[in-house]
Each structure stands twice: as C-alpha cells, then as structure tokens.
N, C-alpha and C positions, 0 to 999 in steps of 0.2 A: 480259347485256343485249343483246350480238350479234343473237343469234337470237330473244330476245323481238322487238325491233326488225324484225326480219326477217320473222317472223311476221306483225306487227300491220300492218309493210308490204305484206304481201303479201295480205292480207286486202280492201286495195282501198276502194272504196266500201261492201263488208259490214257496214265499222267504223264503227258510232253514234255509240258513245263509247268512249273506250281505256280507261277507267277506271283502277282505281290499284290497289297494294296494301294492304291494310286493317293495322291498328297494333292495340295492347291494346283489347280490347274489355267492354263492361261488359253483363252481363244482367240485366235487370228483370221479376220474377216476376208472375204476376198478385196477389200482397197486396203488391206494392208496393217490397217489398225490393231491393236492387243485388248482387248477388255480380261478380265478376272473374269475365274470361271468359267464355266458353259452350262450352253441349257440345258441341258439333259445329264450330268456328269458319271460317269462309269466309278464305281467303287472299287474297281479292281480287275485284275484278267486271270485267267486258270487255260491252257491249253491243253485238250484232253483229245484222242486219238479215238474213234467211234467207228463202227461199222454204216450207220446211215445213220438221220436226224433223229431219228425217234430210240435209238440205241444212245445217241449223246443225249436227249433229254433224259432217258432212264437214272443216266450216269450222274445228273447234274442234281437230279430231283431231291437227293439228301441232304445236300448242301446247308449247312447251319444260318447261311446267310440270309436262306426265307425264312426260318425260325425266327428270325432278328427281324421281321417283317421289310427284309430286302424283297428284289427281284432280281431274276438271273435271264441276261437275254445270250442266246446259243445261235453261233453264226456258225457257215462252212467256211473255212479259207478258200481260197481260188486261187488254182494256177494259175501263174502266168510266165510269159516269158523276159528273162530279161537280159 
C-alpha cells in the first residue's frame, strides 16, 4: 500500500478519481443469463486526467501493479450525449 499511496500521490492533480479495487464479479449474457466472473476480469479502476494517450501512459507506467506482475490497460472516455 506504500507505493500505491506513493504513486496516486505522486500523480498530483492527474488523479480524477483514485478508484478502488474491484471484488467477485458477476457477468450477464445477452439471453439474459448470470454466470460468476468474467473472462477477462479488471482488477480495478484509477481515473487519471492526461494531455493525449501517450502522456496517460507516461502517468500510468509506475504503477506498482506491474511490479506485482499485473497489467494496466489505458482507455479514453468518450463524449457523448445524453
């Protein structure tokens, strides 16, 4: 938790929202069904505020979570209207 801490501090005003780590998760098929889990399961979220994509990966790169032999995947939000 050190260096998480460390990180998210360090990260400044970039940090949106720190978000959390994600717990058991349930998937819903399109007929409707629940199964446990998903294929691919997200560890967690972190909303971070970047200038373009390669500025958010800069930001993401220290992340303790790849030291833990995670992975970190880096999406843009999309406007929309609603």
């Amino acid at each position: 938790m050190t260096r998480w801490k460390a990180w998210s501090a360090g990260l400044g005003d970039a940090m949106i929202v720190p978000g959390a780590p994600f717990g058991p998760s349930k998937t819903i098929q399109s007929d409707g069904s629940v199964q446990d889990g998903a294929p691919d399961p997200a560890a967690g979220y972190t909303v971070i505020e970047a200038a373009d994509m390669d500025a958010a990966i800069a930001l993401a790169k220290p992340c303790p979570h790849l030291d833990a032999g995670g992975t970190l995947e880096i999406a843009q939000t999309m406007d929309m209207e609603m």
